[in-house]
C-alpha positions in Angstrom: -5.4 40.0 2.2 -2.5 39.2 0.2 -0.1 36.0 0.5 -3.0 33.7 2.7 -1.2 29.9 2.9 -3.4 26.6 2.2 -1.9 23.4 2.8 -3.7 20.8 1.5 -2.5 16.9 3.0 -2.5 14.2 0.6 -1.4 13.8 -3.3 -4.0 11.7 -4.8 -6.5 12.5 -7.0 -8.5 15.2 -4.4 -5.9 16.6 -2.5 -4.8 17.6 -6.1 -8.0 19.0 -7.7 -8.3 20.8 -4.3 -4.3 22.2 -4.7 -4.4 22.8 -8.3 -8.0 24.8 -8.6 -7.3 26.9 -5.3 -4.3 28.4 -6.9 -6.3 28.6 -10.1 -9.0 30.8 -8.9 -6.8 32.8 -6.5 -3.3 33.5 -7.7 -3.1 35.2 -4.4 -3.3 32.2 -2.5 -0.2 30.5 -1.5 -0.7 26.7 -2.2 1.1 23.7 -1.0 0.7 20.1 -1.3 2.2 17.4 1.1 2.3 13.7 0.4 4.0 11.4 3.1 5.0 8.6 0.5 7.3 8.9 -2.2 4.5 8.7 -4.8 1.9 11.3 -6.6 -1.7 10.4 -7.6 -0.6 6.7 -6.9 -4.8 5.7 -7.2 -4.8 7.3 -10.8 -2.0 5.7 -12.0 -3.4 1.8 -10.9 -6.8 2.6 -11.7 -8.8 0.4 -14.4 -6.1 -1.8 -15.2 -3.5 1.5 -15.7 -6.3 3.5 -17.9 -7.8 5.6 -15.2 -11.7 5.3 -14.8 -11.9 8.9 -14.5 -16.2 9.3 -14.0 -18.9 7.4 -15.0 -21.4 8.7 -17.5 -24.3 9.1 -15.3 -25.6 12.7 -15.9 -28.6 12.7 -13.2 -27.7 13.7 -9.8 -30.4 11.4 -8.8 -29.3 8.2 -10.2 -25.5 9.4 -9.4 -26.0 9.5 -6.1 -27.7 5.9 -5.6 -23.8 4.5 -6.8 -23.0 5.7 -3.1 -23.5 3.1 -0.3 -22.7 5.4 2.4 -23.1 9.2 1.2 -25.9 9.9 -0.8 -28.0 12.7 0.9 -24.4 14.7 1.4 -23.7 14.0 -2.4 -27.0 15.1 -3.6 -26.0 18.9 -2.3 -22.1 18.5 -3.5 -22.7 17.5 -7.0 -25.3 20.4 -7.7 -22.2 22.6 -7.7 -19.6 20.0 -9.5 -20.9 16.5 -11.2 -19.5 13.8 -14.0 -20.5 17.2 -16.3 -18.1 19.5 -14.5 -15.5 16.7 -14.5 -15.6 15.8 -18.4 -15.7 19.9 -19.4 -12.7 20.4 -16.8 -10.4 18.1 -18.4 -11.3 18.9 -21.9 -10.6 22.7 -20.9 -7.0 21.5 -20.8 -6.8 18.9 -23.9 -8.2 15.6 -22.1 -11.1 14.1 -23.8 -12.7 11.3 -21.6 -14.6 8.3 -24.1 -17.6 6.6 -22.6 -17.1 2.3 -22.8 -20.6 0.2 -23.0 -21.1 -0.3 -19.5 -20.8 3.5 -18.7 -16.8 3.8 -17.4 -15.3 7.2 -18.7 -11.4 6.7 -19.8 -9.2 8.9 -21.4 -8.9 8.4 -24.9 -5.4 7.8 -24.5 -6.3 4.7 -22.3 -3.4 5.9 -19.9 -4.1 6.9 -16.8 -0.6 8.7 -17.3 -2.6 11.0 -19.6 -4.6 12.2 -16.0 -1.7 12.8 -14.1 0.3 14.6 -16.6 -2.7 16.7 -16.5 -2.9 17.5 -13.1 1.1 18.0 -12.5 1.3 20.7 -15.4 -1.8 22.5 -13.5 0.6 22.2 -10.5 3.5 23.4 -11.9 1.7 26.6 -14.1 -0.2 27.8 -10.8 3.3 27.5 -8.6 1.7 25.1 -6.4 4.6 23.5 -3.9 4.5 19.5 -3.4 6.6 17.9 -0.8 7.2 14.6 -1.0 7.9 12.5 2.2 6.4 14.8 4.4 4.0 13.4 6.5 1.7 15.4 9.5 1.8 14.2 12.6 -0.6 16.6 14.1 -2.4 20.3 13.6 -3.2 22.8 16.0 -4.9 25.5 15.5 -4.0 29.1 17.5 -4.2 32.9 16.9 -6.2 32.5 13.5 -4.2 30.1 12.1 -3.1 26.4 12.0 0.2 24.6 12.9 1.0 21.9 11.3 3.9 19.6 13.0 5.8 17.6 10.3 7.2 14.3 10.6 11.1 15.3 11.5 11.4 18.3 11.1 9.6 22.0 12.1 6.3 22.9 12.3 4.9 24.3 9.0 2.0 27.2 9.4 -1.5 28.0 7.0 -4.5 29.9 7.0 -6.7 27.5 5.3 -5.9 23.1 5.7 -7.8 20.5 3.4 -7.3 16.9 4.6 -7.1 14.9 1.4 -5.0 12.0 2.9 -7.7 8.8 1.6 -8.9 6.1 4.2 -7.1 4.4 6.8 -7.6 0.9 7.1 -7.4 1.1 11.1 -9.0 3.4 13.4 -6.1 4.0 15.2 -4.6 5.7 12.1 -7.1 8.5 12.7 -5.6 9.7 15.8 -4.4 12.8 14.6 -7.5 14.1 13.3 -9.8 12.9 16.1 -7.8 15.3 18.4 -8.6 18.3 16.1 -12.4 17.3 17.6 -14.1 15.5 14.8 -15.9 11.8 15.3 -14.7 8.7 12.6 -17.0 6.2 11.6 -14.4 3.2 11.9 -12.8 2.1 8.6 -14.0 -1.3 7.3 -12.8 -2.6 3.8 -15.5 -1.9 1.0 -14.6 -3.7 -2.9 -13.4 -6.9 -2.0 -13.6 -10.7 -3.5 -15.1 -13.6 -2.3 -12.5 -16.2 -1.0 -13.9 -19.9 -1.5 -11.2 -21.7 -0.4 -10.4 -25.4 -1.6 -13.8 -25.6 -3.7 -13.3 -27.4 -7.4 -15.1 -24.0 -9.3 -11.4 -22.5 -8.5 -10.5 -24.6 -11.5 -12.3 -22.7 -13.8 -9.9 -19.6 -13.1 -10.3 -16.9 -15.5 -13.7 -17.8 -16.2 -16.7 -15.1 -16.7 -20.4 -15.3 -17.0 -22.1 -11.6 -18.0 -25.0 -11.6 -16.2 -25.0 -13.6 -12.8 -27.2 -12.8 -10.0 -25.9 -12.9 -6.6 -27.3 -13.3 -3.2 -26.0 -13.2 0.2 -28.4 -15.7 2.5 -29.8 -14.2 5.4 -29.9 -10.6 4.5 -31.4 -8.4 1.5 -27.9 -7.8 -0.4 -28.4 -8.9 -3.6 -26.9 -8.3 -7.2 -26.5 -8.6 -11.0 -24.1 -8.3 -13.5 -20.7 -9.6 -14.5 -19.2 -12.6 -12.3 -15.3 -13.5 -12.9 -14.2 -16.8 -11.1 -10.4 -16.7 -9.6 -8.2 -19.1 -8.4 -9.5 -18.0 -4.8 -12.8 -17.5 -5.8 -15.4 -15.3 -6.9 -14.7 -11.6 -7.9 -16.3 -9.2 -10.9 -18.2 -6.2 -10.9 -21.5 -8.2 -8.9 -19.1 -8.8 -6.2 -17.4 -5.9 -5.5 -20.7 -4.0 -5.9 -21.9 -6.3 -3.2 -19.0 -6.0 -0.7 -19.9 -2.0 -1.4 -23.1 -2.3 -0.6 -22.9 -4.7 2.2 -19.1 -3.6 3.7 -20.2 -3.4 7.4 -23.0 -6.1 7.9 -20.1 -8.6 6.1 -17.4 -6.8 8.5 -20.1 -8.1 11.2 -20.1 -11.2 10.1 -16.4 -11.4 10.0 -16.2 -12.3 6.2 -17.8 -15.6 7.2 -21.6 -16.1 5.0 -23.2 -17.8 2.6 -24.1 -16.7 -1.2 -26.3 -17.8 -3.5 -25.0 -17.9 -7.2 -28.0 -17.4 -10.0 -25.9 -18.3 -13.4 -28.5 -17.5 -15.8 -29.1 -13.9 -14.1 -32.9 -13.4 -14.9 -34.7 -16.8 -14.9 -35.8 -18.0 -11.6 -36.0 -21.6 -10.5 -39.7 -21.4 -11.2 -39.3 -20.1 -14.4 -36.5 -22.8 -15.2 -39.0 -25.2 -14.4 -41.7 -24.3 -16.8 -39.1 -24.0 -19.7 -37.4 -27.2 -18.9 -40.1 -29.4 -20.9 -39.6 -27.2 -24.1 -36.1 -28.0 -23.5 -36.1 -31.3 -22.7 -38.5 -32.0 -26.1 -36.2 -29.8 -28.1 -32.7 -31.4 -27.3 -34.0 -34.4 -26.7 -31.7 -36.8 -28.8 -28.9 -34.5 -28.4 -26.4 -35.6 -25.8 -26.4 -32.9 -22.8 -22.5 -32.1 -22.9 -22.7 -31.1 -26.3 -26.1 -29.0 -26.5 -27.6 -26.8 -24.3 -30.0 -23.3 -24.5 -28.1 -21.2 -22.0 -25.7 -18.2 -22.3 -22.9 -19.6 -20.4 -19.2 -20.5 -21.3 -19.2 -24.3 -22.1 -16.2 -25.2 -19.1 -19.3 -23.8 -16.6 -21.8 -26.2 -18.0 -19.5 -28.8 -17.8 -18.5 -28.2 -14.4 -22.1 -27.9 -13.4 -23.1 -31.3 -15.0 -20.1 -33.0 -13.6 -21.3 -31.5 -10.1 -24.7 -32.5 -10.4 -23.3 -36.3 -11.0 -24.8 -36.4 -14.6 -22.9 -38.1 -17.4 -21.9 -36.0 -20.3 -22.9 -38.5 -23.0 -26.5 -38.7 -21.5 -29.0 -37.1 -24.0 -31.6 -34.4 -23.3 -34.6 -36.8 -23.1 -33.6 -39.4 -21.1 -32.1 -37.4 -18.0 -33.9 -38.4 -14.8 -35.9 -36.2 -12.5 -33.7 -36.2 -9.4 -30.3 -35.2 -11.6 -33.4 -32.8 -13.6 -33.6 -31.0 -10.0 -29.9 -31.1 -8.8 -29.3 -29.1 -12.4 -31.9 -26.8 -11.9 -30.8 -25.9 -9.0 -27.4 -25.4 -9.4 -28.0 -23.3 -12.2 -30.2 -20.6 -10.2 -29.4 -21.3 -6.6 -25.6 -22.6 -6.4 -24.6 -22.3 -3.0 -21.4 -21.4 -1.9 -19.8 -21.0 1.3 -17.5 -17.4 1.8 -14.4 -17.7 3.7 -12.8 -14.6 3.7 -12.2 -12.0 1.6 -9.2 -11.0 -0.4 -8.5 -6.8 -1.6 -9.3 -5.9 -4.9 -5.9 -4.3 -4.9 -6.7 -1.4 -7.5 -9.7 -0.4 -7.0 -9.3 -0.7 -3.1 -11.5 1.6 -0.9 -12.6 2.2 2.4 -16.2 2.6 3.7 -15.5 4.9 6.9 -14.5 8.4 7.5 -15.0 11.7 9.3 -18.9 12.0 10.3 -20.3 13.5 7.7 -22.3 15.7 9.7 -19.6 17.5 10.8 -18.8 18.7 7.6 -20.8 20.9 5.1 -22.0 19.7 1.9 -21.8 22.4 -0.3 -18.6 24.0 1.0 -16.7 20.7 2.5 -15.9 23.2 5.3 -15.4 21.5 8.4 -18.5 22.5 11.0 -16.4 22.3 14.0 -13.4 24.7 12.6 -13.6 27.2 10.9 -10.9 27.5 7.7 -10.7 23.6 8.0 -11.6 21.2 5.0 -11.6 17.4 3.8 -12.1 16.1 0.5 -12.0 12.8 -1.2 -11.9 9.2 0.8 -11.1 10.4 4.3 -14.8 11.7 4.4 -17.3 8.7 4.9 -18.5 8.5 1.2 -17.7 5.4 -1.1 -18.8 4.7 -4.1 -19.3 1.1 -5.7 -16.6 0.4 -8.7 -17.1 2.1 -11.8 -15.4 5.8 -11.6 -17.7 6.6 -8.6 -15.4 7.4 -5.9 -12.7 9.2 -8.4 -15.9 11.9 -9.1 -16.5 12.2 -5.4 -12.8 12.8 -5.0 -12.9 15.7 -8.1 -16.2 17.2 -6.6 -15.0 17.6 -3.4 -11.4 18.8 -4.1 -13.3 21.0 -6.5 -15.6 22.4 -3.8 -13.1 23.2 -1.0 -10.9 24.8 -3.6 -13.9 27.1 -4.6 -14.5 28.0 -1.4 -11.2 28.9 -0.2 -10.1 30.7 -3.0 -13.3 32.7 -2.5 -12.5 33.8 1.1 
């Protein structure tokens, strides 16, 4: 049984926990890695600003799987045999302690993402696993037990066992290759994108964040809270690219053209505003209403939002009048805004699409169609939303085929 060949396509962050564990577990195994650019674990090295958002700290399978806009029953088996637990002890097995930030990110300590790859390429290089660069497949066949793979240029390169690590396509028509080995793609549409609001005066307020916004986009149920950064295109932060997760195909539908409701003050409703204007009003009352105000939001923002509401700065609390009262209300909870467009969150870009998830198995990553076949990581249709959540799906998977082909 000795001398058995995998081949795993693709040198990001699964194709390499897939590589690097399979040689691990069976020194027998012959491993080798291609990757068609010039470039290793490119995703890892970009990640979180350069750090590397390695996992999240969410330790219940339950929770972790509700991060996943398209995935979560075919998670819920995977990560009962390798979660954000299996990932942390993994890396501090060989010397790379992950810390935990307040809003539940996992980075090295060495906030390098460098730290990640160095740790993956010396697991490479003390298991003999073989990485060629610039070698992109073109096609695989499979015949007399084993698969043929035909290389870009050159000959044909042979294995037992093939995991397809190679990340989204952004085009369908990039699939090609591995729809003729029999299996179904649900088309590729961008998931973690901005909001482009083209020409509108908040652009000016660039750089700008408010920490808890509440977002809505009218006319369907997508909706949510957190962190809102304004750009000098328009709206990103955490809420948004959460959103664009959670709504990637219906805004794909709507061809990036839709309307979105922008909550500043996160919690309070425009009923609730109501009620506690009076108190307001009778509190501030002979304070001017550019200088003083009750809410949690940078003072540029409340500017902006008086100067769009037409009220003067200078005015004071008590002698604001009811219809510039109800323009302010409602810009503060409901500020409507139209979305032209979208622009890629260029790190942290991911696509919603894949192979069919029920053609593959959960717990082995085996392919159901061919036998000795396996994906891991992006190509499969399972994203996460931003926050570490589609780097863990990447390590569970790579982790999983790697188990089960060193196994066989």
């Amino acid at each position: 049984m000795s001398n058995k060949k995998l081949i795993v396509i693709g040198g990001g962050a699964a194709g390499f926990f897939c590589a690097v564990n399979a040689a691990r577990l069976n020194p027998a195994l012959k491993v080798i890695l291609l990757e068609k650019s010039a470039k290793l674990l490119s995703k890892v090295k970009v990640s979180g600003g350069g750090r590397c958002n390695t996992t999240h700290a969410c330790f219940e399978i339950p929770l972790l799987v509700k991060k996943y806009p398209r995935g979560e029953q075919f998670l819920k088996k995977a990560f009962h045999l390798f979660d954000t637990n299996n990932t942390i002890e993994w890396f501090a097995e060989r010397g790379v302690t992950l810390h935990t930030e307040s809003d539940g990110r996992m980075f090295p300590v060495t906030n390098n993402s460098q730290t990640i790859i160095d740790c993956l390429l010396k697991e490479a290089n003390k298991y003999k696993v073989d990485i060629l660069m610039q070698t992109e497949v073109k096609s695989i066949e499979f015949n007399n037990d084993q698969f043929a793979l035909s290389i870009a240029g050159s000959k044909k390169l042979m294995a037992d066992f093939v995991c397809i690590a190679c990340g989204g396509y952004p085009k369908t028509d990039m699939f090609q290759w591995l729809t003729k080995t029999g299996h179904t793609i649900n088309n590729p549409v961008p998931s973690l994108f901005t909001f482009n609001i083209p020409k509108h005066p908040i652009t000016e307020l660039m750089g700008l964040s408010v920490s808890n916004a509440k977002v809505k986009i009218a006319g369907t149920k997508l909706i949510e809270q957190g962190p809102l950064l304004i750009t000098h295109w328009g709206l990103s932060g955490p809420v948004v690219l959460k959103l664009s997760a959670w709504g990637a195909r219906q805004l794909a539908e709507m061809n990036y053209q839709f309307s979105i409701l922008v909550n500043w003050l996160g919690t309070t409703n425009e009923a609730e505003l109501r009620q506690e204007w009076a108190g307001y009003r009778d509190q501030f009352s002979s304070n001017k209403i550019g200088n003083k105000h009750p809410f949690e939001l940078p003072n540029r923002l409340w500017l902006f939002l008086l100067s769009f509401a037409g009220i003067d700065i200078d005015t004071r609390w008590g002698e604001l009048k009811s219809a510039e009262q109800n323009k302010l209300i409602q810009l503060l909870t409901n500020h409507l805004f139209e979305v032209k467009g979208k622009t890629t969150f260029k790190e942290e870009f991911v696509t919603a699409g894949g192979i069919q998830l029920n053609e593959i198995n959960a717990q082995t990553m085996e392919s159901k169609l061919q036998s000795n076949l396996f994906f891991a990581g992006e190509i499969i249709d399972v994203d996460g939303i931003t926050g570490g959540f589609n780097f863990q799906n990447a390590w569970t998977s790579g982790w999983i085929a790697a188990n089960t082909i060193a196994q066989r």
